[in-house]
C-alpha positions as CSV (number, residue, x, y, z in Angstrom):
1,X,-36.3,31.1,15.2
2,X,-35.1,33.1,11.9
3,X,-36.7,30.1,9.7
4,X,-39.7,30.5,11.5
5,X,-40.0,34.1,10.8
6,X,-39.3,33.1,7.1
7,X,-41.9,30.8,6.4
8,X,-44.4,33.1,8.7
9,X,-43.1,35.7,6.3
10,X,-43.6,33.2,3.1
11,X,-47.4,32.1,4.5
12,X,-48.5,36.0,5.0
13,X,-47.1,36.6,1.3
14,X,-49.4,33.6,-0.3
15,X,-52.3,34.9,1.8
16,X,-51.7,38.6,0.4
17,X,-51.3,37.0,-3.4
18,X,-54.5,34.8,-2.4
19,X,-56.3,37.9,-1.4
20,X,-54.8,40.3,-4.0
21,X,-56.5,37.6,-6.4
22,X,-59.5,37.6,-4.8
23,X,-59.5,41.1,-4.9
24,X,-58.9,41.4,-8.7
25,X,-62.6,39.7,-9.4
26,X,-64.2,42.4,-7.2
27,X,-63.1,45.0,-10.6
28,X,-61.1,47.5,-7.1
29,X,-58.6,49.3,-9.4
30,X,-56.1,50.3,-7.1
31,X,-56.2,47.5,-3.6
32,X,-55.0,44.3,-5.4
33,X,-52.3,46.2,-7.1
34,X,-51.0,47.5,-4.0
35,X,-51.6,43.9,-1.8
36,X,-49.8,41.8,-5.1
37,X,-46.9,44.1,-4.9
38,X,-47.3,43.7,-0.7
39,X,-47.4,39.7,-0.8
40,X,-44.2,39.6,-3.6
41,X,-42.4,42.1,-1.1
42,X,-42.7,39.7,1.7
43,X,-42.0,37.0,-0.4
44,X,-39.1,38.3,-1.0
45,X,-38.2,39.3,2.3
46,X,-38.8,35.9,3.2
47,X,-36.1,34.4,0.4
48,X,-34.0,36.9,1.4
49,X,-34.0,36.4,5.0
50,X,-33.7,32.5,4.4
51,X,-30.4,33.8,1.9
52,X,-28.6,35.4,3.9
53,X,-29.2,33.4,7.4
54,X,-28.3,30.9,5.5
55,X,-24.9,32.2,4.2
56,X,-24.4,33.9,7.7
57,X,-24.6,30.3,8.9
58,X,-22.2,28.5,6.2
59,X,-19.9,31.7,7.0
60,X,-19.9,30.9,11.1
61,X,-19.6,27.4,10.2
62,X,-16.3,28.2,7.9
63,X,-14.9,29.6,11.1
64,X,-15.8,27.3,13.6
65,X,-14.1,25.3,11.4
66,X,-11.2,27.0,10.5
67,X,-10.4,28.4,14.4
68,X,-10.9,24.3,15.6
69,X,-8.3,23.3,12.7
70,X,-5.8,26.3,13.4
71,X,-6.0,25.5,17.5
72,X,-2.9,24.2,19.0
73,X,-4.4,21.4,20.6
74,X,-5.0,20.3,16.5
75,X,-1.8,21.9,16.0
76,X,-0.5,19.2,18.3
77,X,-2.6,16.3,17.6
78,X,-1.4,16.6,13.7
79,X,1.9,16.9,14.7
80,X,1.8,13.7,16.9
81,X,0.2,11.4,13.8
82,X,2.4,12.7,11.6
83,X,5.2,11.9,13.9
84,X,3.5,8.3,14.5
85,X,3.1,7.7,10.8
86,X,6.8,8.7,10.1
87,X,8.0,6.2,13.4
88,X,6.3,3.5,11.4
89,X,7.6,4.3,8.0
90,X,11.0,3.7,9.5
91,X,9.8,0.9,11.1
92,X,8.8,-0.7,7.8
93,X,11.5,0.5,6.1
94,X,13.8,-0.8,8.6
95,X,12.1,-4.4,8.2
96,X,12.1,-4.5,5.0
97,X,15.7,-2.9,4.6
98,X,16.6,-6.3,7.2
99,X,14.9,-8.6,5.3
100,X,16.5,-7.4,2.1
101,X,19.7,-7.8,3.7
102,X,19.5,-10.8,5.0
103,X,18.0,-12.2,1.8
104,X,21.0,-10.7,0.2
105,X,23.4,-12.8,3.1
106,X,21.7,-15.7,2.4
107,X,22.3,-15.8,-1.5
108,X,26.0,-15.0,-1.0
109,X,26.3,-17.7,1.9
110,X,24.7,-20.1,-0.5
111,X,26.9,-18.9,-4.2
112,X,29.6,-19.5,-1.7
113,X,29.0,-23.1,-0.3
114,X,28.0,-24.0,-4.0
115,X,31.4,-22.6,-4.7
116,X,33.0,-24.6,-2.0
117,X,31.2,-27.6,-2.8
118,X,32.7,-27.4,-6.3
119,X,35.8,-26.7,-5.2
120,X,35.7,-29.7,-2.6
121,X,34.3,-32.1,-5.0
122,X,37.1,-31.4,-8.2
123,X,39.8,-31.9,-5.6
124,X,38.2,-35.4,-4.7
125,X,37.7,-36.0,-8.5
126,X,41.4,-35.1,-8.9
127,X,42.4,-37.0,-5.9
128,X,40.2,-40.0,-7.3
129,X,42.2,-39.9,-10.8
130,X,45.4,-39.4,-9.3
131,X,44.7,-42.9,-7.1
132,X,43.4,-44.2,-10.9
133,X,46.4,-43.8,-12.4
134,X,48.8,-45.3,-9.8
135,X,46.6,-48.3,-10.2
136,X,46.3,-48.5,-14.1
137,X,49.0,-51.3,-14.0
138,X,46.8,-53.6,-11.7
139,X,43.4,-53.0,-13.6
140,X,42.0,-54.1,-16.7
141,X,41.6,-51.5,-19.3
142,X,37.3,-51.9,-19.3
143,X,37.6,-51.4,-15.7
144,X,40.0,-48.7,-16.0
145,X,38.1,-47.1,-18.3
146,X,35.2,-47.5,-16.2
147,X,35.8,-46.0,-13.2
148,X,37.4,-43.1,-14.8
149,X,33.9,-42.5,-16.9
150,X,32.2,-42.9,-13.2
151,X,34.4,-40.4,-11.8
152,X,34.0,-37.8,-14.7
153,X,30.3,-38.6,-14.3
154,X,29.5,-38.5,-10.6
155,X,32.0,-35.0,-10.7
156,X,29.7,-33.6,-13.4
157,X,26.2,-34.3,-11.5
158,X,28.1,-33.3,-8.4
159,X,27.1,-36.4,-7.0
160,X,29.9,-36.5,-3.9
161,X,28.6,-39.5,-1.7
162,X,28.7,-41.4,-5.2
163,X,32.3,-39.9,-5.8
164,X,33.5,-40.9,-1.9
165,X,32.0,-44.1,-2.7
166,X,34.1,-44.6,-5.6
167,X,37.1,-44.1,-4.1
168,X,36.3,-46.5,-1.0
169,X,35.8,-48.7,-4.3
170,X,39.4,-47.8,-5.4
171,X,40.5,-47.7,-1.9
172,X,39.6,-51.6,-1.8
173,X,41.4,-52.4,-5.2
174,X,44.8,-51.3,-4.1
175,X,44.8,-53.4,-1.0
């Protein structure tokens, strides 16, 4: 409704600056003076009206606005995402906190069987040499020699089904 008034406002100004023009060829000294300053009165009326209806509106828009976002039912709806978002923030961190952990577990468990294996396989190597020496009498020196290189080779590559074979193969030798 206001915007119509406006531009019904706007058209009667062009028509009086139409007329006022018209007016100005028929030599009237004093009429198309007084309709030109008329027409830019309403003109400006018009702009005026459409200003500040306009800024009245942005104005009751800005509170609409700002009453909606102050409510308590927003109140509550914010508070219930932000609580949402901060459940699954723990949630991830908690996942990722496990999985770190367990990555962590599985690192130690494996430094540790590494560990053992090394452990496991010196005291075969040293078992190995021990049943080398108390058969250095019986065997030739090349094969002596021989089967101690295999042993220090197969306990360096950490090769322990060729050190238990080894001493099956020793095993055999002193029987």
């Amino acid at each position: 409704m206001i915007i119509r008034i406006a531009l019904l406002l706007l058209v009667c100004a062009f028509i009086l600056l139409g007329s006022a023009d018209l007016l100005s060829w028929l030599t009237l000294p004093y009429l198309p003076e007084f309709i030109t300053q008329l027409g830019l009165g309403l003109l400006f009326c018009a702009f005026a009206l459409l200003l500040i209806m306009g800024s009245l509106w942005i104005v009751k828009q800005i509170a609409q606005a700002s009453a909606a976002y102050f409510s308590a039912t927003q109140r509550g709806q914010r508070r219930v995402l932000f609580i949402q978002t901060k459940q699954q923030q723990l949630k991830q961190l908690f996942y990722c906190q496990a999985l770190r952990i367990h990555y962590v577990h599985e690192l130690k468990r494996q430094q540790l069987l590494r560990h053992n294996n090394r452990k496991h396989l010196a005291a075969l190597s040293k078992a190995i040499d021990q049943d080398l020496h108390a058969l250095k009498a019986r065997l030739p020196s090349t094969a002596f020699k021989q089967l101690q290189q295999q042993n220090r080779y197969y306990r360096q590559q950490q090769d322990s089904a060729a050190l238990l074979q080894l001493q099956q193969k020793i095993t055999t030798l002193s029987s």
